[in-house]
C-alpha angles and dihedrals in degrees: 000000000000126000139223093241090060090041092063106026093065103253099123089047088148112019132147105199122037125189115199120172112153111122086281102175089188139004124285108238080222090087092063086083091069094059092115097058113013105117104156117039110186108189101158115140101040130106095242116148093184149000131235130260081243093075086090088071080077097081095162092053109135102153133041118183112182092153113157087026133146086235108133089169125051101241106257089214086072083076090055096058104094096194093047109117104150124052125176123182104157118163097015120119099250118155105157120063107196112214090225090055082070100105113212103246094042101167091156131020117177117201096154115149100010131111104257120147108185131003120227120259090246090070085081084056097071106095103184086050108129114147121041116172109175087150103153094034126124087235104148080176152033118204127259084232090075084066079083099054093113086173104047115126104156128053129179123171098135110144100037139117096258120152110193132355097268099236100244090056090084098050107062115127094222108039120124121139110045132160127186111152120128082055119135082237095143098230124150132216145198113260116254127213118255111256112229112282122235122194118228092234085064093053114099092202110220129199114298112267102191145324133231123181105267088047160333122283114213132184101233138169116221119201110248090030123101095197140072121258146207114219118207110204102188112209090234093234141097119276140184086276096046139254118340093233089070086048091052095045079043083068111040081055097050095065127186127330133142104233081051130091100213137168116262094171137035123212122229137176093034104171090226090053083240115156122229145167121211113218132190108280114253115224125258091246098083140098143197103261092223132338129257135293107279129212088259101047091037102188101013134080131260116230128179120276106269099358111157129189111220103229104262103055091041088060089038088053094044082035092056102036103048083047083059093048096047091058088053095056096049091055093054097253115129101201093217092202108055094169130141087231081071094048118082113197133195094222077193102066092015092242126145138192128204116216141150103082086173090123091037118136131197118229121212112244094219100051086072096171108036078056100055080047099058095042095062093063090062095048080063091062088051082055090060089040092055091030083062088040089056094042084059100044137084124238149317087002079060094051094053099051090043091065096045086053091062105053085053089054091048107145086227107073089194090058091048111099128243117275086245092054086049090056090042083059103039084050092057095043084047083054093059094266102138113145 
């Protein structure tokens, strides 16, 4: 984080990214200086409503970040920066998109946890659009004009007021990621049985393990249990995913399967009333399979410069996880977040587990086809998933994942196959069937 001091006395001359967070209630004419090189403004955790005309000085500008904000209208300058291609305005109070505050090479556009009820037409307009997370919002609606996203891969409007999946929804060629659940969608499910129940004063907490962004994972020991634990404490608030209370009926859906993190436990009596589910631990053995999206990659993975996967642990890892996938989706659970930053691996054994259902949603059983539909948006995802394996992997194990990929990226959704003819066909690649 940069401070004001430095702003002003001269120290960032140059700099390409610049963190302010200080109770600033409106922008120092001091970062106008940087107009030549500022690509990335991070402003989040101020107090700001608006931003000044001048913003436009900044012609390099690629990235805006206002996040936990007053704003209750998204700035129309932003429209007016030409090189602005990431916006991101979570946890402010925003309840009117202008259609000018679109910038022209939109590419990721982040509304999560504000007050808006409709988006403008003009949103649809936008071509290099790909990632649109509006997740905590009042939307009952999403215009016609997305149907022309093209480019569109990520979806969140989870937490909303929607009433049905617009049709269209199911037939973009890109699509990929998608989470609605917490919408008045009128769906119905089948009833699932209560996890045990484990209170907080029987829970020996351990040192924090990671954090996602629904919640913290924590190693933990619970009386009457042999075993070591993970503790998930969710923040109780709405992320970019979605409530904690979808992700918790995500898991009680997903059952039991070994390429699956799933909950065994779930906490109760917390003193600060916080929900959390208590999973198997993971050894200490595995590893994220890649890291997160960047700014730069948008929707895809990061993986390290010249990692490679020998053969066999690249077709364990497609093997396990579209097993894992296929049980999902029989179950009716669409993962909503299929990446290989959500997959651990033993690079030892060649085995891999699937977790994070933060973005799960459940399907309804008796809207058959809407759900065939929306799963094979998700066998897409596996595409880009085997598509990264293959790109890591020698040949001719690369070469034939390579060619299943593509029939699951297929532009066409109807012509991709099913998650459980995937895994048929991982299986058979993991068993030395390579052709």
């Amino acid at each position: 984080m940069h401070t004001l001091e430095q702003l002003r006395s001269g120290a960032l001359a140059g700099t390409r990214r610049l963190d302010l967070a200080c109770g600033l209630t409106e922008l120092p004419d001091d970062i106008w200086a940087l107009a030549d090189t500022l690509e990335v403004l991070n402003l989040s955790g101020n107090r700001l409503r608006d931003l000044p005309h001048q913003l436009t000085k900044l012609h390099k500008l690629q990235v805006l970040f206002a996040s936990d904000n007053d704003f209750e209208v998204l700035p129309e300058v932003l429209g007016d920066c030409p090189a602005l291609q990431v916006v991101g305005f979570k946890a402010n109070r925003i309840a009117q998109l202008p259609p000018a505050a679109l910038p022209p090479a939109l590419r990721w556009l982040i509304l999560t946890d504000n007050a808006l009820a409709n988006l403008p037409t003009e949103l649809g307009q936008r071509p290099a659009l790909q990632k649109l997370m509006l997740a905590g919002n009042r939307l009952q609606a999403l215009p016609d004009s997305l149907q022309g996203a093209q480019q569109l891969e990520l979806l969140r409007i989870s937490a909303n007021r929607l009433s049905e999946v617009p049709a269209w929804l199911t037939t973009l060629p890109r699509l990929s990621w998608l989470a609605l659940a917490g919408n008045a969608m009128g769906w119905t499910f089948a009833h699932e049985p209560a996890l045990p129940e484990v209170s907080w004063a029987s829970i020996t907490l351990g040192p924090l393990l990671g954090e996602g962004a629904s919640g913290h994972i924590h190693r933990a020991q619970a009386a009457g249990w042999p075993q070591a634990l993970a503790l998930k404490l969710f923040k109780g608030e709405v992320t970019s995913d979605g409530l904690p209370e979808d992700e918790l009926a995500a898991c009680l859906a997903a059952g039991n399967h070994p390429s699956l993190t799933t909950p065994v436990a779930r906490l109760t009596d917390h003193p600060g009333q916080a929900q959390g589910l208590l999973m198997p631990l993971i050894p200490p053995a595995h590893l994220n399979l890649a890291g997160p999206p960047s700014l730069q990659t948008c929707t895809r993975d990061v993986y390290p410069a010249g990692f490679s996967f020998p053969a066999p642990l690249a077709l364990g890892i497609a093997r396990d996880v579209a097993h894992a996938v296929a049980h999902l989706h029989r179950r009716g659970v669409m993962h909503g977040d299929l990446y290989a930053h959500n997959i651990l691996i033993d690079p030892v054994h060649g085995q891999a587990r699937l977790g994070d259902l933060g973005a799960a949603t459940r399907l309804p059983g008796h809207a058959t086809e809407l759900r065939r539909r929306l799963l094979a948006l998700e066998v897409r995802a596996m595409g880009c998933l085997l598509e990264e394996l293959a790109a890591h992997t020698p040949a001719p194990t690369s070469q034939a994942v390579h060619r299943l990929a593509q029939t699951c990226l297929s532009p066409v959704p109807g012509d991709r196959p099913s998650m459980a003819e995937v895994a048929a066909q991982c299986e058979a690649l993991a068993k030395g069937l390579v052709a």
